[in-house]
C-alpha positions as CSV (number, residue, x, y, z in Angstrom):
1,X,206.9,118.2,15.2
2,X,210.1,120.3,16.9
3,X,212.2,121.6,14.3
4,X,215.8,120.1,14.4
5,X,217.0,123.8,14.6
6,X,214.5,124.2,17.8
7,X,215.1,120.4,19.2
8,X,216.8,121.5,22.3
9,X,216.2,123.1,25.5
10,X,214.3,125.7,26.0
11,X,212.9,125.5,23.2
12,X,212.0,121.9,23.6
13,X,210.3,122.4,26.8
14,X,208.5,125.4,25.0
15,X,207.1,123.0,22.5
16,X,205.6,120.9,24.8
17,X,204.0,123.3,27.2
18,X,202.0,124.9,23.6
19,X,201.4,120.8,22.7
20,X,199.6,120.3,25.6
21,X,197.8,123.7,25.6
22,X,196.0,123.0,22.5
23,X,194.9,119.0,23.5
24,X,191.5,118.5,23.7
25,X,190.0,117.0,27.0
26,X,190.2,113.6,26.1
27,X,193.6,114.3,24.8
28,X,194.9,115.6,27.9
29,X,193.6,112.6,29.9
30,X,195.2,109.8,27.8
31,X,198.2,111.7,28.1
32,X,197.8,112.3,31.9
33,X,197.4,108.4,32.3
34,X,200.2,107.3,30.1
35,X,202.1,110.1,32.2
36,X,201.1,108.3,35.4
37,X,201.6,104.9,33.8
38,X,204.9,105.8,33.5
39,X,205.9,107.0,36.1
40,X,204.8,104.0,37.9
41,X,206.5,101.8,35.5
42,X,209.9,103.8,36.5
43,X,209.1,103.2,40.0
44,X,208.4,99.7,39.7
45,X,212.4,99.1,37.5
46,X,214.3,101.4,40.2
47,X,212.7,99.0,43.7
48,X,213.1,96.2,41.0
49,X,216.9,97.5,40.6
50,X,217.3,97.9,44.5
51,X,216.0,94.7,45.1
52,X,218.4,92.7,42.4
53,X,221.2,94.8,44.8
54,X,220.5,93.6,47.8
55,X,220.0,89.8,46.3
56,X,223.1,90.4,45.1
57,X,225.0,92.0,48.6
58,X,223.5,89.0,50.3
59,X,224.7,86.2,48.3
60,X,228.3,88.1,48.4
61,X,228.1,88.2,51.9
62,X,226.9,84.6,52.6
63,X,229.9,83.1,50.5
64,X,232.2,85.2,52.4
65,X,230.1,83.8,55.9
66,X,230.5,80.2,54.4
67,X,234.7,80.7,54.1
68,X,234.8,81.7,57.7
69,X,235.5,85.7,57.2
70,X,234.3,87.2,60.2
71,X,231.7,90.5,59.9
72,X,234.6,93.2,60.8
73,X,236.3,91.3,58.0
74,X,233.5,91.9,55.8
75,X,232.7,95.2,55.9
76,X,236.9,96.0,55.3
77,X,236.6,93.8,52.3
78,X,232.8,95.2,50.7
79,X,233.0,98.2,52.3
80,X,229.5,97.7,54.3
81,X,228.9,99.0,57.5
82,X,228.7,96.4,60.9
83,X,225.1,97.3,60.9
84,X,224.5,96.8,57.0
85,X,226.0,93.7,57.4
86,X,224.1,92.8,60.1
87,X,220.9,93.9,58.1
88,X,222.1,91.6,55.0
89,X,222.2,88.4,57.0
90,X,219.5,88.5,58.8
């Protein structure tokens, strides 16, 4: 337990360096996979994230396809590049 005097940086980082020093082996490996687990869980929300944003570029761009706005048109109004554009509605 950090102090709430201590509870910031570097003191904080300090604190968890000497936690981990003093886990035992099988200590160290559940917190090594929960450590993995999450980085791959933070991995999984930000291409989850990218994803939803290109769903969501797409569907912009396809409404503005179906009202006849040409792709020169486009990228003025979104901001995209021809070749993003291009990309998108393929």
């Amino acid at each position: 337990m950090i102090p709430e005097k201590l509870n910031h940086e570097p003191f904080r980082k300090a604190f968890e360096i000497a936690n981990r020093a003093n886990m035992t082996k099988d200590e160290w490996e559940a917190y090594d996979a929960t450590s993995v687990r999450m980085q791959d869980e933070r991995g999984i929300a930000i291409a989850a994230r990218k994803e939803g944003e290109q769903i969501g570029q797409q569907r912009i761009l396809r409404a503005l396809q179906q009202k006849d706005f040409g792709k020169e048109r486009m990228a003025d109004m979104t901001g995209f590049s021809l070749e993003e554009i291009e990309r998108l509605l393929a």
